[in-house]
PDB file of N, CA, C and O in Angstrom:
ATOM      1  N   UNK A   1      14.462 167.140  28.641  1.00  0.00           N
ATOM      2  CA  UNK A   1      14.431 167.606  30.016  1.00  0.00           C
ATOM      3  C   UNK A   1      14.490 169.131  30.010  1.00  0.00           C
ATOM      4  O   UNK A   1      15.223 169.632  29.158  1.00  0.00           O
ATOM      5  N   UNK A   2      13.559 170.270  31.168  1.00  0.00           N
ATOM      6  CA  UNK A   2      13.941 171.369  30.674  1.00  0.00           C
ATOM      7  C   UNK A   2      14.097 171.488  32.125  1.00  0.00           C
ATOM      8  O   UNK A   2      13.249 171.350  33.006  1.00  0.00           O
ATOM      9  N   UNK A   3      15.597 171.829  32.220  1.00  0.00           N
ATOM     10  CA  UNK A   3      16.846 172.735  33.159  1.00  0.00           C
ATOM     11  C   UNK A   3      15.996 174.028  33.493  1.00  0.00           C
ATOM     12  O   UNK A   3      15.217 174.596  32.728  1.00  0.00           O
ATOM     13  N   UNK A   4      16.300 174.361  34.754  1.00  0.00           N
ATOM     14  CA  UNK A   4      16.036 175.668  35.062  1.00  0.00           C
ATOM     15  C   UNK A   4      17.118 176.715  34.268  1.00  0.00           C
ATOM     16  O   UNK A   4      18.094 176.433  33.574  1.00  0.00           O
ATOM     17  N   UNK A   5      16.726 177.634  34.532  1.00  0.00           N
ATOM     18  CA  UNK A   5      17.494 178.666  33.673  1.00  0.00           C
ATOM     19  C   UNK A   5      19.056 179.136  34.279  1.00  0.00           C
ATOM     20  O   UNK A   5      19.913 179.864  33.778  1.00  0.00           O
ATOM     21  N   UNK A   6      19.021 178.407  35.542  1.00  0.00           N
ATOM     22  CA  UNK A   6      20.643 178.764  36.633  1.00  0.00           C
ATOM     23  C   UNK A   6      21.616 177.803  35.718  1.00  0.00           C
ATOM     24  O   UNK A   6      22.734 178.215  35.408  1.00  0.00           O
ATOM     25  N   UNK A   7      21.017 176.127  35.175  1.00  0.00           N
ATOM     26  CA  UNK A   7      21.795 175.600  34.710  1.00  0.00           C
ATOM     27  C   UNK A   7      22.024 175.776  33.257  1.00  0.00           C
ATOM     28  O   UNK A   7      22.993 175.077  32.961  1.00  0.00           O
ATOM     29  N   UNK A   8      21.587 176.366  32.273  1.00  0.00           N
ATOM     30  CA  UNK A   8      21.885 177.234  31.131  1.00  0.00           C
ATOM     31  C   UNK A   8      23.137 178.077  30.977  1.00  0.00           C
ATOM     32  O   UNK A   8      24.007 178.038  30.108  1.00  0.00           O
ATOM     33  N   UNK A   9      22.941 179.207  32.541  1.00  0.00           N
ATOM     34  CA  UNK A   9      23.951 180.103  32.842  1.00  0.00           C
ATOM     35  C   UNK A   9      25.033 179.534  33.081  1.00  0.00           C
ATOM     36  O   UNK A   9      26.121 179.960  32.693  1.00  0.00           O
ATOM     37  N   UNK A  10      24.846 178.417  33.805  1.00  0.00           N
ATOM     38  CA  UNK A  10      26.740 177.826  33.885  1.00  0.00           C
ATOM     39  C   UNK A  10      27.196 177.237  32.968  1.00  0.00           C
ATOM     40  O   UNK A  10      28.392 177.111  32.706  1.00  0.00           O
ATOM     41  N   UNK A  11      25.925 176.647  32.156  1.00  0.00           N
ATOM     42  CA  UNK A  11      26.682 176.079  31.225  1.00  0.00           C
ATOM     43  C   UNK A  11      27.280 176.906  30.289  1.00  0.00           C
ATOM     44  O   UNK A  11      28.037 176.457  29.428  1.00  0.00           O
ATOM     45  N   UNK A  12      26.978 178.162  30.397  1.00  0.00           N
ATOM     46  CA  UNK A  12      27.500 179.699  29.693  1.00  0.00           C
ATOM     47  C   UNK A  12      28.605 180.379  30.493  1.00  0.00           C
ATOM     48  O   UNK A  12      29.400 181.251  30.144  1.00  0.00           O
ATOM     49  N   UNK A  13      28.474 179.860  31.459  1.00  0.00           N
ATOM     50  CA  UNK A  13      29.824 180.819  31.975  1.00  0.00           C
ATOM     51  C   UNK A  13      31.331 179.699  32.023  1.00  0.00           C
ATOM     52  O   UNK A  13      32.514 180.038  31.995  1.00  0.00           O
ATOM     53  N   UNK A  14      30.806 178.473  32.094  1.00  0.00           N
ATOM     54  CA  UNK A  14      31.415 177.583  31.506  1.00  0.00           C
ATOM     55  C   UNK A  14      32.113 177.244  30.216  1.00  0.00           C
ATOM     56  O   UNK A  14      32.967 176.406  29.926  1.00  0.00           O
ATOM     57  N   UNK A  15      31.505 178.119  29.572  1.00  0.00           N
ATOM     58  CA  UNK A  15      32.291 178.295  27.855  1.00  0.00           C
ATOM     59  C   UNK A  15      31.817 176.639  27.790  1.00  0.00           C
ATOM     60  O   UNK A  15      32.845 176.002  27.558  1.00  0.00           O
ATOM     61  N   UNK A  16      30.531 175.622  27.920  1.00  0.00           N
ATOM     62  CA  UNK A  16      30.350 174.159  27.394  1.00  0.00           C
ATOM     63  C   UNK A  16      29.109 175.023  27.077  1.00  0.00           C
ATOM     64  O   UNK A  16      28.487 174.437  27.963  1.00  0.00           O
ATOM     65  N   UNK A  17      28.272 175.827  26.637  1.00  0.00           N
ATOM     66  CA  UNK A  17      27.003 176.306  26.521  1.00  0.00           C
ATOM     67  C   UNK A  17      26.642 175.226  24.934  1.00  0.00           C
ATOM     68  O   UNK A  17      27.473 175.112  24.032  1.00  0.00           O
ATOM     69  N   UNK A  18      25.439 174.635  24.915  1.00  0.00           N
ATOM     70  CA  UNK A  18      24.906 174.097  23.946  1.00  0.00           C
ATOM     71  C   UNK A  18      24.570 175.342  22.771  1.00  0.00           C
ATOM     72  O   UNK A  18      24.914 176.524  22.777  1.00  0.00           O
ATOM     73  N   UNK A  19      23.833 174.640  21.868  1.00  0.00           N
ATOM     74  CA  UNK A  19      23.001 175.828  20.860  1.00  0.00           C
ATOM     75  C   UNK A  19      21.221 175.843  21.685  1.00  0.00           C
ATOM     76  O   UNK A  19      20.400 176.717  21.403  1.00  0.00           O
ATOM     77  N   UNK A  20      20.931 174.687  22.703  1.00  0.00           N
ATOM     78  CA  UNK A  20      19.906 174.928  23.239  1.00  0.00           C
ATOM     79  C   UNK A  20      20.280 175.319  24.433  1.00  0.00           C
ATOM     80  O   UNK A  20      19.231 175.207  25.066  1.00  0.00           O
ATOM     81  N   UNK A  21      21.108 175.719  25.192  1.00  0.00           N
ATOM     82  CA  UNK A  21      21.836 176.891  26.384  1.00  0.00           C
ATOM     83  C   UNK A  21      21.366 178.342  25.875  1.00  0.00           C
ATOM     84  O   UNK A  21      20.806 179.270  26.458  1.00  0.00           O
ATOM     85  N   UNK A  22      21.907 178.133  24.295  1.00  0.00           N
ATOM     86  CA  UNK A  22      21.889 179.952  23.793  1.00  0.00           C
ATOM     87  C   UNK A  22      20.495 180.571  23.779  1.00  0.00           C
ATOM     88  O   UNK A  22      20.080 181.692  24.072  1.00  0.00           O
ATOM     89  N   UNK A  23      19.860 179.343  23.294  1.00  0.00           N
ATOM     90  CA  UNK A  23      18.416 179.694  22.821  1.00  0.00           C
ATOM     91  C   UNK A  23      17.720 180.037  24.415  1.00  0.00           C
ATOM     92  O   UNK A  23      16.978 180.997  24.622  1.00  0.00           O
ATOM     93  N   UNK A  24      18.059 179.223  25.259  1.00  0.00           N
ATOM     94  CA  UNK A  24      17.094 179.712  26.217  1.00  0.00           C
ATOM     95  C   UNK A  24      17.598 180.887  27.124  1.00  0.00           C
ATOM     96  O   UNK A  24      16.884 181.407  27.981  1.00  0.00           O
ATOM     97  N   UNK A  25      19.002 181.293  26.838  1.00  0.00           N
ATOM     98  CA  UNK A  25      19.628 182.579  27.591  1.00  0.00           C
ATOM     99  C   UNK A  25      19.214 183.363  26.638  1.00  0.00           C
ATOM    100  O   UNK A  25      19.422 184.498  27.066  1.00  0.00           O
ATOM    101  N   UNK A  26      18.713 183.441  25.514  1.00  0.00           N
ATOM    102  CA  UNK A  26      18.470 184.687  24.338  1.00  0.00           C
ATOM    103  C   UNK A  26      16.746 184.979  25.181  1.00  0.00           C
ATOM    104  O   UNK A  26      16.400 186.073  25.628  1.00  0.00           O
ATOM    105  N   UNK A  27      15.871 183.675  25.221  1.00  0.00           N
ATOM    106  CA  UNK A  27      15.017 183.886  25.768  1.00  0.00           C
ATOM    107  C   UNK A  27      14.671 184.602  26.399  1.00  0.00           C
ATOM    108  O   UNK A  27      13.876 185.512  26.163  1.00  0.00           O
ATOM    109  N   UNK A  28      15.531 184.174  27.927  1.00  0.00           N
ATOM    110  CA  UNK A  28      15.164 184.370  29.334  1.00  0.00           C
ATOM    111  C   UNK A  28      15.462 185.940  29.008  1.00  0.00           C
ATOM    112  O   UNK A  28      14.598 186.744  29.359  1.00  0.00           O
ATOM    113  N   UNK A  29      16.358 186.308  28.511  1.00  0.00           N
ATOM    114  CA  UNK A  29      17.146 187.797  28.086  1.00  0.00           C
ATOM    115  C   UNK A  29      15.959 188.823  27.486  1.00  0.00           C
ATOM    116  O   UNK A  29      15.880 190.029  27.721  1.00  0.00           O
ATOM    117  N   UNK A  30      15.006 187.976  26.602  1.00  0.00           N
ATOM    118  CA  UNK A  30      14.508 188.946  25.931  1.00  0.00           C
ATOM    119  C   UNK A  30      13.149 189.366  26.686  1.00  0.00           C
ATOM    120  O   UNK A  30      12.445 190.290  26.281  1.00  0.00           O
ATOM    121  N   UNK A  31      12.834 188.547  27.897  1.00  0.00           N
ATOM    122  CA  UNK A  31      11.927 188.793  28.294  1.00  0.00           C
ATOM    123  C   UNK A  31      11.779 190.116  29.392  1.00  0.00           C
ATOM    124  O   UNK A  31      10.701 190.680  29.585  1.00  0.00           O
ATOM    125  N   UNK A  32      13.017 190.489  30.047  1.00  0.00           N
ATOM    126  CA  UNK A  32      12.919 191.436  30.898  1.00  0.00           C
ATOM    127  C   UNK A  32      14.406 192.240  30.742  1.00  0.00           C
ATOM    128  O   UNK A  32      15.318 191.475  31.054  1.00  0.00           O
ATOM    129  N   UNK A  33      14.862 193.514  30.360  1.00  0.00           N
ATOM    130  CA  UNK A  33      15.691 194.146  30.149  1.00  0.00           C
ATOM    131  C   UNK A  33      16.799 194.050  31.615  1.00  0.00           C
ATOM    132  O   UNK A  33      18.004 194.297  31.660  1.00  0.00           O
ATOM    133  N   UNK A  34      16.139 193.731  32.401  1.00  0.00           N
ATOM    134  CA  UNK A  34      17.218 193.713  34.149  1.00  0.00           C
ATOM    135  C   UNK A  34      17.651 192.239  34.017  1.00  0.00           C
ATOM    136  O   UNK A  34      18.786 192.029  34.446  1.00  0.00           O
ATOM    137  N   UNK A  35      17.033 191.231  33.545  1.00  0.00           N
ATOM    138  CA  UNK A  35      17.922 189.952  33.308  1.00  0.00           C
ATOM    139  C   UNK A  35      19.188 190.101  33.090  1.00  0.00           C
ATOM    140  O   UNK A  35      20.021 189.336  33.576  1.00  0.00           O
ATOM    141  N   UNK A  36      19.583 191.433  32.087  1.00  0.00           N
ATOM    142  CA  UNK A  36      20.687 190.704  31.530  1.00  0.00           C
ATOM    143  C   UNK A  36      21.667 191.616  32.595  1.00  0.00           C
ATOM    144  O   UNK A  36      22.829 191.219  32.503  1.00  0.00           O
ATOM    145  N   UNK A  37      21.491 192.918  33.747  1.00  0.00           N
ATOM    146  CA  UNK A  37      22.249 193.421  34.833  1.00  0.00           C
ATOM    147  C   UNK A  37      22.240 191.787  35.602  1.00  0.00           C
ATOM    148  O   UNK A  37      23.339 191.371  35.968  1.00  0.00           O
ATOM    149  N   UNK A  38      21.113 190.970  35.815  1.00  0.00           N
ATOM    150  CA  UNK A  38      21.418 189.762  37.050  1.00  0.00           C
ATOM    151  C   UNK A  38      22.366 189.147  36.054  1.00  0.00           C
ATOM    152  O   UNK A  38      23.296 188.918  36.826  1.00  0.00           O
ATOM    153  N   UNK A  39      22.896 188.602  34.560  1.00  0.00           N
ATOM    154  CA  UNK A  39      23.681 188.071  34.034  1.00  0.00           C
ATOM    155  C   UNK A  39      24.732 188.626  34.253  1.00  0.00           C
ATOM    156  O   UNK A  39      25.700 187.870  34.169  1.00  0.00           O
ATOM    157  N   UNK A  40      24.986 189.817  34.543  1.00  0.00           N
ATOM    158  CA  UNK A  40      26.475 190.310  34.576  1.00  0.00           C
ATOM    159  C   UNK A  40      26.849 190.290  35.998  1.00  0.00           C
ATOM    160  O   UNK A  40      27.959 190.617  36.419  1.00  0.00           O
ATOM    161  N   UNK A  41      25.780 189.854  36.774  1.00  0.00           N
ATOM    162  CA  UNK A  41      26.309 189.577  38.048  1.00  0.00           C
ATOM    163  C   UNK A  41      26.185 188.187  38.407  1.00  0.00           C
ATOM    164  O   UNK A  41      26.210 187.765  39.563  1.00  0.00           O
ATOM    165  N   UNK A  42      26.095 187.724  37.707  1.00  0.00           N
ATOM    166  CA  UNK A  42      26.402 186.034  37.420  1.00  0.00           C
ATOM    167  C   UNK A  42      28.023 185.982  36.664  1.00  0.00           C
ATOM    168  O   UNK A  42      28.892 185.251  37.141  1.00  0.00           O
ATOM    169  N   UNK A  43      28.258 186.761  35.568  1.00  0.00           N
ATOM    170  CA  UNK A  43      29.917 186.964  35.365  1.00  0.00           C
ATOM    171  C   UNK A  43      30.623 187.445  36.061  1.00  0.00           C
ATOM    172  O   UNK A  43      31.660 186.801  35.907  1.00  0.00           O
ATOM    173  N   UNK A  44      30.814 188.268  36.854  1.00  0.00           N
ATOM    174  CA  UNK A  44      31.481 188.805  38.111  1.00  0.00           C
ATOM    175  C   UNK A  44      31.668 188.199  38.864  1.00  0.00           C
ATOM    176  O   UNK A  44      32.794 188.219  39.360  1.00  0.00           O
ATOM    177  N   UNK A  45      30.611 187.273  39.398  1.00  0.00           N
ATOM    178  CA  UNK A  45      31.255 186.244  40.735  1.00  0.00           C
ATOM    179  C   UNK A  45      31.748 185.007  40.266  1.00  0.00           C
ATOM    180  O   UNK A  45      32.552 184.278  40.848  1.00  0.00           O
ATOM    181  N   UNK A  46      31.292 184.851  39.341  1.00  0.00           N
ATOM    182  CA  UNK A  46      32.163 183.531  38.394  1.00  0.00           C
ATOM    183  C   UNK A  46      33.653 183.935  38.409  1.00  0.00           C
ATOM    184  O   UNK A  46      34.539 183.318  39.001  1.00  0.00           O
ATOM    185  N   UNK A  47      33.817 185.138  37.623  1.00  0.00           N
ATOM    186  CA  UNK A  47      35.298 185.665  37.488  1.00  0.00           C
ATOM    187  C   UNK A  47      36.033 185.790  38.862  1.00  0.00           C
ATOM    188  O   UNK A  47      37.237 185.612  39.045  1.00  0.00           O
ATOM    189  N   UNK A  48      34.912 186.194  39.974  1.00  0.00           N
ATOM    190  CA  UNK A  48      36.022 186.591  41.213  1.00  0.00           C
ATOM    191  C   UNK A  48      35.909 185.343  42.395  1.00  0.00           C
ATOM    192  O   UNK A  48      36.055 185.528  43.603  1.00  0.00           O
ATOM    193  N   UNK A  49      35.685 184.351  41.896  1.00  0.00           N
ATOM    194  CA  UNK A  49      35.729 183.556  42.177  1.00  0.00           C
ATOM    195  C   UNK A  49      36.792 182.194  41.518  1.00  0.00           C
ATOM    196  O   UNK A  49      37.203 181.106  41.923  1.00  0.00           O
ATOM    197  N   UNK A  50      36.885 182.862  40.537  1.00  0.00           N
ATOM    198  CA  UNK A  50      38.484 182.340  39.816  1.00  0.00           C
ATOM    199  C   UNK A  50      37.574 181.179  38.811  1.00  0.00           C
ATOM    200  O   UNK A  50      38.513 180.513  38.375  1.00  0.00           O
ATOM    201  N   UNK A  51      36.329 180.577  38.215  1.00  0.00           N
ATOM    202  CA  UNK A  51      36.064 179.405  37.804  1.00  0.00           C
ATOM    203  C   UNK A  51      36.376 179.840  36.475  1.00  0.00           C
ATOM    204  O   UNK A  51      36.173 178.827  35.806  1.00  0.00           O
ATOM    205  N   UNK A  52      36.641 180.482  35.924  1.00  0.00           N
ATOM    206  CA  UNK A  52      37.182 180.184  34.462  1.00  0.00           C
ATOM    207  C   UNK A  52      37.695 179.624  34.212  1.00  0.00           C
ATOM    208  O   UNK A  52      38.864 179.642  34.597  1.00  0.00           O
ATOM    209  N   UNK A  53      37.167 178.571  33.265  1.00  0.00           N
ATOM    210  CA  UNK A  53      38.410 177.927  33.297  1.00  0.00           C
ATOM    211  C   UNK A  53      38.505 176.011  33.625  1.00  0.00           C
ATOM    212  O   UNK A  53      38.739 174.997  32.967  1.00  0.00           O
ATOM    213  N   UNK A  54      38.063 176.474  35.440  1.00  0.00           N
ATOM    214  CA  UNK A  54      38.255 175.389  36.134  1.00  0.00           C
ATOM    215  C   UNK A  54      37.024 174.839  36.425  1.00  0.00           C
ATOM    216  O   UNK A  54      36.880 174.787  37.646  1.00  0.00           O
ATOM    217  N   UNK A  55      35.875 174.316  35.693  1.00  0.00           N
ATOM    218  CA  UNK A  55      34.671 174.117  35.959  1.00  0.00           C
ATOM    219  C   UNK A  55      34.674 172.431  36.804  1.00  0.00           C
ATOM    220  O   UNK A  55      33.650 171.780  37.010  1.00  0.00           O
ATOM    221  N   UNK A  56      35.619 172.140  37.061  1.00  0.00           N
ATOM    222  CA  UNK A  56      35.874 170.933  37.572  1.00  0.00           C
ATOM    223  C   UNK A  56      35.831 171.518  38.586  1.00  0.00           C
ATOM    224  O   UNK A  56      34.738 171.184  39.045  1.00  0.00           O
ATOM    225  N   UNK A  57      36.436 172.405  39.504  1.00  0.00           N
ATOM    226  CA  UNK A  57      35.834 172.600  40.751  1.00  0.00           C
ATOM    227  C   UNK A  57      35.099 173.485  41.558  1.00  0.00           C
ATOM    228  O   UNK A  57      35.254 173.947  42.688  1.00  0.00           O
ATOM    229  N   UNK A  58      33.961 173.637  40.360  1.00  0.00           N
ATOM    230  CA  UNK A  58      33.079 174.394  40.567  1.00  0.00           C
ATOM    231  C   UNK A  58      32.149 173.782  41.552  1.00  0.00           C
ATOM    232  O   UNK A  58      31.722 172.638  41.704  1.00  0.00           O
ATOM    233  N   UNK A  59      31.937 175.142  42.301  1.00  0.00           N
ATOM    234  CA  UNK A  59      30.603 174.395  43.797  1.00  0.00           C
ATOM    235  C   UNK A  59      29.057 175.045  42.700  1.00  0.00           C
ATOM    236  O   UNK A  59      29.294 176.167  42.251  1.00  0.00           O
ATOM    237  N   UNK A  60      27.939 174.595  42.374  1.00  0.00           N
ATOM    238  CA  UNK A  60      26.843 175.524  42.204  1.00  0.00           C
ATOM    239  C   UNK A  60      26.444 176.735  43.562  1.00  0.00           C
ATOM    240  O   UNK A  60      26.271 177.949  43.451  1.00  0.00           O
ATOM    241  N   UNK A  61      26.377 175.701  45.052  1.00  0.00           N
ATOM    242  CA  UNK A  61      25.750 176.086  45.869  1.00  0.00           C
ATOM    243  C   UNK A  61      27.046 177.458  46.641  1.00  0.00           C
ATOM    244  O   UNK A  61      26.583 178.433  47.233  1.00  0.00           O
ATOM    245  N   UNK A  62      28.239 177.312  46.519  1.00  0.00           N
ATOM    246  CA  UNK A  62      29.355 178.465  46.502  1.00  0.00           C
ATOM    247  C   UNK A  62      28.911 179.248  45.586  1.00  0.00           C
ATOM    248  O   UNK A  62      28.132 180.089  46.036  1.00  0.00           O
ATOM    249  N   UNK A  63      29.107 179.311  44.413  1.00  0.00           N
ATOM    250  CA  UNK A  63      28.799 180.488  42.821  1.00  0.00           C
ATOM    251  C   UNK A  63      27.445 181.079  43.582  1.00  0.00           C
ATOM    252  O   UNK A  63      27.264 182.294  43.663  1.00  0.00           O
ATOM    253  N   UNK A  64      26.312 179.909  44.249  1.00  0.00           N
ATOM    254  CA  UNK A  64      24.914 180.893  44.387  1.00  0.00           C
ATOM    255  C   UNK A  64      25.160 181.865  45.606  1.00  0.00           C
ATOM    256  O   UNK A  64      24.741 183.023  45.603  1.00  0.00           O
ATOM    257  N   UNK A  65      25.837 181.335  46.600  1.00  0.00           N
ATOM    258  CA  UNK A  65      25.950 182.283  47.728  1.00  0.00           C
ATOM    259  C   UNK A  65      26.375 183.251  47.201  1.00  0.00           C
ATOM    260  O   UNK A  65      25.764 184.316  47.286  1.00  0.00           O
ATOM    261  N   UNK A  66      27.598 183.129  46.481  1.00  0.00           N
ATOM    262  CA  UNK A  66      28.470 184.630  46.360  1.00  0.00           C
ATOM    263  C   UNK A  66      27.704 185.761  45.100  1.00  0.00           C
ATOM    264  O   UNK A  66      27.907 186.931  44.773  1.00  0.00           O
ATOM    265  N   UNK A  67      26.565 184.458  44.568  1.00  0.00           N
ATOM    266  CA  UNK A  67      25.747 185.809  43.615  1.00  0.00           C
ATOM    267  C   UNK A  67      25.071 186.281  44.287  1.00  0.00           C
ATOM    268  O   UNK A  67      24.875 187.443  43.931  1.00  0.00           O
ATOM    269  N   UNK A  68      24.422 185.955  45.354  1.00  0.00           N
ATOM    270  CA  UNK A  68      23.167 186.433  46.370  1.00  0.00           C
ATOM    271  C   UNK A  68      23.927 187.521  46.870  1.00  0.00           C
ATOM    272  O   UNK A  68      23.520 188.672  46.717  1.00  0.00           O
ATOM    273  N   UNK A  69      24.889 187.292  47.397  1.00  0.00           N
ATOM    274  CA  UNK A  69      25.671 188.811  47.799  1.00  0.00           C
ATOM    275  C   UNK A  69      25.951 189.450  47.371  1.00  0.00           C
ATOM    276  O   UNK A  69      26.098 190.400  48.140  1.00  0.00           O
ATOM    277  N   UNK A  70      26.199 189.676  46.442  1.00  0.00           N
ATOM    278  CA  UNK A  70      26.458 190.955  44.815  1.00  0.00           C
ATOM    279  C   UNK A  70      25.123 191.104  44.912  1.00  0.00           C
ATOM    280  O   UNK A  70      25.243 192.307  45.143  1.00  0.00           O
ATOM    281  N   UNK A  71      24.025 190.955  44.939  1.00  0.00           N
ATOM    282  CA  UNK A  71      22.864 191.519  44.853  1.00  0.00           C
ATOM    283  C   UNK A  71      22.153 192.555  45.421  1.00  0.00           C
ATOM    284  O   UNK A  71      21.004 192.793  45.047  1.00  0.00           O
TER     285      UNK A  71
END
């Protein structure tokens, strides 16, 4: 099955990232140098949003709002 690249990222900010998570975040990474500024604003709202950690009550559609707004 191939996941969009949003579900890669959680599974990375999740600390459950596969060895095929890495491969396709090394990817997506190597293709455009500003990917990896939208990745660090994918860690920021993860963090200020407290899910470290607690991926059990993680919302996707919460994490996306609050990245759209860091943007």
């Amino acid at each position: 099955m191939n996941y969009p690249i949003e579900n890669h990222i959680i599974h990375f900010l999740a600390r459950k990232e596969s060895p095929k998570d890495v491969r396709k975040l090394k990817k997506w990474l190597s293709v455009d140098p500003d990917r990896r500024d939208e990745l660090k604003k994918w860690l920021a709202v993860w963090d200020m949003i407290g899910m470290m950690g607690t991926v059990e009550k993680f919302s996707p559609d919460k994490a996306y709002r609050c990245f759209i707004l860091q943007m």
